[in-house]
N, C-alpha and C positions, 0 to 999 in steps of 0.2 A: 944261437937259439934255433930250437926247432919250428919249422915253417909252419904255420896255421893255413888250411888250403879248405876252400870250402865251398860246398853247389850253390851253382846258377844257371839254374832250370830256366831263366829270361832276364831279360834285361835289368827290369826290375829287383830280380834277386839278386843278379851281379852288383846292382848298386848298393843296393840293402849289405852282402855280405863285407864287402870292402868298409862300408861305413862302420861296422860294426866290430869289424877288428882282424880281416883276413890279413893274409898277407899276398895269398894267391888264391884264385877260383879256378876252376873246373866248367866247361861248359860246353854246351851239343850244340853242333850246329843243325839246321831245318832236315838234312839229309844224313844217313850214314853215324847216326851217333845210337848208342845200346838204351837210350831213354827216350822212344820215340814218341811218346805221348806225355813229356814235356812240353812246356813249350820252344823252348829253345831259344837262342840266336837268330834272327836272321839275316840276310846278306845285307837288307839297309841297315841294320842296326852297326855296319861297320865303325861309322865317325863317332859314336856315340861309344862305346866295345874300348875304342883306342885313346878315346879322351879320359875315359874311367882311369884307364891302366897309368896313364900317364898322371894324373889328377893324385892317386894314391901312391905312385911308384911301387904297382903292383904286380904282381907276376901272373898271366893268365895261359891256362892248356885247354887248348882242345881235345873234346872226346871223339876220335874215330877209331872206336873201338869196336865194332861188329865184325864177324864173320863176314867174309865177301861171298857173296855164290859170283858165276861168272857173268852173268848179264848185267850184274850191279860193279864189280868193279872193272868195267870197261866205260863205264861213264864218270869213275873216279877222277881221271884226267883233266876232264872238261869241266869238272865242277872246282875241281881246288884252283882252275884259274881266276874264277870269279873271286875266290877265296882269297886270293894273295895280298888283299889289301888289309889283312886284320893282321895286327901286332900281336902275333904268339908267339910265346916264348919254348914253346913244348907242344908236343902231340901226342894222347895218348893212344897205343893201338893193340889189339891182337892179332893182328896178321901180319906178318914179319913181312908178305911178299909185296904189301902194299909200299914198302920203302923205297923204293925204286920211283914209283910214282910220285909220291911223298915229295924227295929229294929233288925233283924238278922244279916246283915252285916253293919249297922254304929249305934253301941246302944247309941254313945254317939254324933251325929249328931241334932244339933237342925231343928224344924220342923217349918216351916213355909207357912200359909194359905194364899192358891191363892186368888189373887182377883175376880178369876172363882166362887170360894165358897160363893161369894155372903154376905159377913158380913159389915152389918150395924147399928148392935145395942150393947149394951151395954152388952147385955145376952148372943146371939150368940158371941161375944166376947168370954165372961168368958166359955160358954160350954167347946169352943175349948182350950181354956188356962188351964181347969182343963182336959183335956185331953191328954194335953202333950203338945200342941200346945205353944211355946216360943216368935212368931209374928204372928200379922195379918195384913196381906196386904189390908188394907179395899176397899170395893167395891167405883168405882169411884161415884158413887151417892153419897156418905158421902161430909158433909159440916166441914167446920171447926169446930163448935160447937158441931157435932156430935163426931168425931174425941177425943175432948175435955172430953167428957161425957164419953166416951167407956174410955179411958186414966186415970180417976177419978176414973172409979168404979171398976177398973179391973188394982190393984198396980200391978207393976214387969212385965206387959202386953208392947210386944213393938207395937208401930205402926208403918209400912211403907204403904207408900203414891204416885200411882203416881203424878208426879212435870211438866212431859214435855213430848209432842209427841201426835201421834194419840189416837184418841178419837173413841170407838165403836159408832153408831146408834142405836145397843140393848140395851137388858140392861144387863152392864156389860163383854161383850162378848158371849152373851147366845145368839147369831142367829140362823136362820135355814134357811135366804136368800141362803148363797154362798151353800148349801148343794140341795136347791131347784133348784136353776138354772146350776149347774155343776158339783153337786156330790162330788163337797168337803166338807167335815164336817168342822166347824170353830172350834167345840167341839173336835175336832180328830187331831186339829193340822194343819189342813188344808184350810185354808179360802182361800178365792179367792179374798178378798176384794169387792164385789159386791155393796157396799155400796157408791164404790169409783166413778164406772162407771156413765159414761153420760147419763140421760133414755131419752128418748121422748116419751111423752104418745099422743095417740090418745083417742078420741070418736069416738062411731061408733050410727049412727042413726038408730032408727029398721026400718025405712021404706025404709032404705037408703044402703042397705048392700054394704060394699066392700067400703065403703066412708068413710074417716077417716079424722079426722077433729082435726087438734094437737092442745095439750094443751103444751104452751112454757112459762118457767118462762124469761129466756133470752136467746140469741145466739141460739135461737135451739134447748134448751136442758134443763131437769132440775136437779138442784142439789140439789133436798132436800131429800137424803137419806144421804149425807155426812157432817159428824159432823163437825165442828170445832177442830183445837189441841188443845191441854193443854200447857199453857207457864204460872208459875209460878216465875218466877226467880225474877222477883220485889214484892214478897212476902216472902220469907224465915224467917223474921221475927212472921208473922202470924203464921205460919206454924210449926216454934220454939215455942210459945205461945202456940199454938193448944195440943204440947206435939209427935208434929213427932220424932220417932227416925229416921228413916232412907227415905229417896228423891228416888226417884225411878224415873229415863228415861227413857221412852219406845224404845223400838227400836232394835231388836234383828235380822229383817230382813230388818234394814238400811243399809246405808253404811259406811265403813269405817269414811269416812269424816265427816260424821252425828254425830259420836260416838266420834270423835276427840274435834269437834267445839264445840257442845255441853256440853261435860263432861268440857273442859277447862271453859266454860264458867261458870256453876255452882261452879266451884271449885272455882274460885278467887270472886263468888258473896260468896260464903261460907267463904271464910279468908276474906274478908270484915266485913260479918255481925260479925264475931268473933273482927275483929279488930277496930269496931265501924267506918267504912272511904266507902268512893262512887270507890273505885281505880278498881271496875270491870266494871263502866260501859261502855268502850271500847271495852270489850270483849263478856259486856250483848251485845250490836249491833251485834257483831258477830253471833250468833242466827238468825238471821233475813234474811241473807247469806245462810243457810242452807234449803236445797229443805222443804217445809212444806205449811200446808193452815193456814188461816186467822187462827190467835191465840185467845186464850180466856182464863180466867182460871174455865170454868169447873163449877161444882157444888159446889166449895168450900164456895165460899159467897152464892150466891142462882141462882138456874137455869137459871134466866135470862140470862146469859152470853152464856150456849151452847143451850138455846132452838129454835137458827135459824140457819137453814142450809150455810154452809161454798157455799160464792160466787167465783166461777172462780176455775179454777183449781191449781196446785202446782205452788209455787213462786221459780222460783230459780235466783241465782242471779251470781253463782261461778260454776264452773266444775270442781270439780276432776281429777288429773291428775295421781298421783300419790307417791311413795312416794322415799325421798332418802334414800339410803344405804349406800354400802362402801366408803370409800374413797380409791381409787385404787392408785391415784397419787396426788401429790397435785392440791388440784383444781379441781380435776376428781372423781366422784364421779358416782355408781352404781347406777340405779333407779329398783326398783319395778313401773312399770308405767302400768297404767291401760288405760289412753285415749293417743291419738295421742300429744305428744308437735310437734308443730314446730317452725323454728328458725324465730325470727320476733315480738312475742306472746312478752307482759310483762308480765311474769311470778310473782308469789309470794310464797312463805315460810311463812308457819306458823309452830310454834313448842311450847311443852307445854308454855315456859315459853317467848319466843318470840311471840309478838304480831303479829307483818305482815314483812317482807322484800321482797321488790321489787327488779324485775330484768331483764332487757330488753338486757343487756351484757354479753352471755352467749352462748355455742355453743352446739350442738348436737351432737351425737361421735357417731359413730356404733362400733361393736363390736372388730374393730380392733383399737379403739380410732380415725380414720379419720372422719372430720366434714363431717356433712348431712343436706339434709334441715330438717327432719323431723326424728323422729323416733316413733314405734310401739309398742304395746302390744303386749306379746308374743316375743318380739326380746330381744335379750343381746343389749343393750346401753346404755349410759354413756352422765351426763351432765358435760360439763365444767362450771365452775361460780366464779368469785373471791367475792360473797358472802360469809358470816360465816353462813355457814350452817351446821346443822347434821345429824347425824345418824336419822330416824326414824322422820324430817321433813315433811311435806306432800305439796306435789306443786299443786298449783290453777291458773284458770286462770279467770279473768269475762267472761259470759258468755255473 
């Protein structure tokens, strides 16, 4: 079966994705990872990182995938020692020269190539496989037939692929937009997503100065620097055929809930495709609920599908609320809650293997367990529910 791999922007998301159906996560550590305004890993989160992994019999990589300039990787050294006590199974990177480094403190970590590095061909493949290189995450330009070809000629060669999520406008993630207009490097970890924003262009006439004359594709604004996402999930067959090992999510500075819906979702089209039956398409819908723009799938088949810019902006359809915790009393139960519930709201439950439970019968407690209209982010409070709900549920409401 092909490996379900998927982001953990924090702690929290790492536990989230694993519960809900990964097989392996992806994650940045506090330094040196291409999603710096994640949140990240950090170095105490070590014992907690390694008990996950072990808890699910999971497989986790790390991202050190940045560009080095040289002032930065002369401090590599000293940092991966602090590093050495986390259970990685892989690392992924684009800079080949960091391997030396690398090999000092995990000699027996497999390596695995960014889709920053840009690999598309069959050859570049094999370089990096006879260099140590164990995976290549191929560049999202690659088609299925390409994929195919690299997979042929390069035995023992794994492939990962992204499967779902935002789509760069460069190529590959090689910008120099967010760095030109605010001084973030997208190269450095730090993109601005500038790609995302609403432009309005003007003409100006030479004889006319100070006269601007807009050019509007609709509503005022145009959106053709914004790609379409990536939704493969009614392909996994293809993708099997093509010779993918491992699906890849984007999404490391999503949300919780992004990471939840989605991974669930792949996970039951993945025991489907295993168990020859359609028993995920309830769940595939579920997708479509999560904040994202107009789907495509990408360059797999042939460009046609992302060569026009994404209309309108994010679809959302569900709000996050948050999620449940303890059961304090019966019935009563702790929340982790991120948005306002209030009483009134029909609430829903989702959980890995529970599809939806509704609930409009249900009370709001503060912190002394006394009912309230509403409760907060940031407060101690407590739902009441004669729902079968659990630990580690996530509550939604439409939006």
């Amino acid at each position: 079966m092909m490996e379900l791999l998927s982001p953990a922007g924090s702690l929290d998301k790492l536990r989230t994705a694993l519960a809900y159906g990964a097989d392996a996560a992806y994650m940045g550590l506090s330094d040196f990872s291409l999603r710096a305004n994640a949140e990240n890993i950090s170095l105490e989160d070590k014992d907690e990182v390694n008990a996950l992994k072990k808890a699910y019999g999971a497989k986790l990589y790390c991202a050190l995938n940045i560009f080095f300039p040289q002032s930065e990787v002369e401090s590599l050294d000293s940092y991966l020692e602090k590093v050495e006590g986390f259970d990685f199974d892989g690392f992924i990177l684009s800079d080949p020269g960091i391997i030396k480094i690398l090999r000092r403190h995990f000699p027996n970590a497999e390596l695995h190539l960014s889709t920053q590095a840009n690999c598309l061909n069959s050859y570049t493949a094999g370089f990096y496989h006879d260099i140590g290189f164990s995976r290549i995450i191929v560049s999202r330009e690659c088609s299925l037939a390409d994929i195919r070809r690299i997979k042929d000629l390069n035995p023992g060669l794994e492939v990962e692929a992204f499967i779902h999520g935002a789509m760069c406008m460069a190529y590959s993630g090689r910008c120099l937009l967010s760095k030109y207009l605010t001084g973030r490097s997208a190269n450095q970890g730090d993109c601005a997503h500038t790609c995302r924003w609403d432009y309005r262009l003007a003409l100006e006439e030479s004889q006319r100065p100070g006269m601007y004359m807009p050019i509007a594709e609709s509503d005022g604004y145009t959106s053709i620097l914004s790609s379409k996402d990536l939704c493969m999930i009614d392909h996994l067959a293809d993708l099997k055929a093509a010779g993918v090992d491992s699906l890849k999510i984007e999404g490391r500075m999503k949300s919780l809930y992004y990471v939840a819906v989605t991974t669930r979702a792949y996970r039951k089209a993945l025991d489907s495709l295993e168990r020859g039956d359609d028993d995920y398409l309830k769940y595939r819908d579920e997708i479509f609920n999560v904040s994202h723009r107009e789907f495509s799938t990408g360059f797999f088949f042939d460009s046609e599908a992302i060569s026009s810019a994404a209309q309108g902006s994010y679809i959302r359809n569900y709000r996050f609320l948050g999620l449940i915790s303890k059961e304090v009393q019966p019935g009563i139960w702790s929340l982790d809650i991120r948005n306002q519930i209030q009483s009134g709201l029909t609430l829903e439950y989702i959980g890995p293997d529970e599809f939806c439970i509704q609930d409009s019968d249900y009370q709001t407690l503060n912190e002394n367990l006394e009912p309230v209209s509403h409760i907060d982010h940031c407060q101690v409070c407590y739902l009441k529910t004669g729902k079968r709900v659990k630990e580690g549920y996530i509550i939604r409401v439409q939006a």
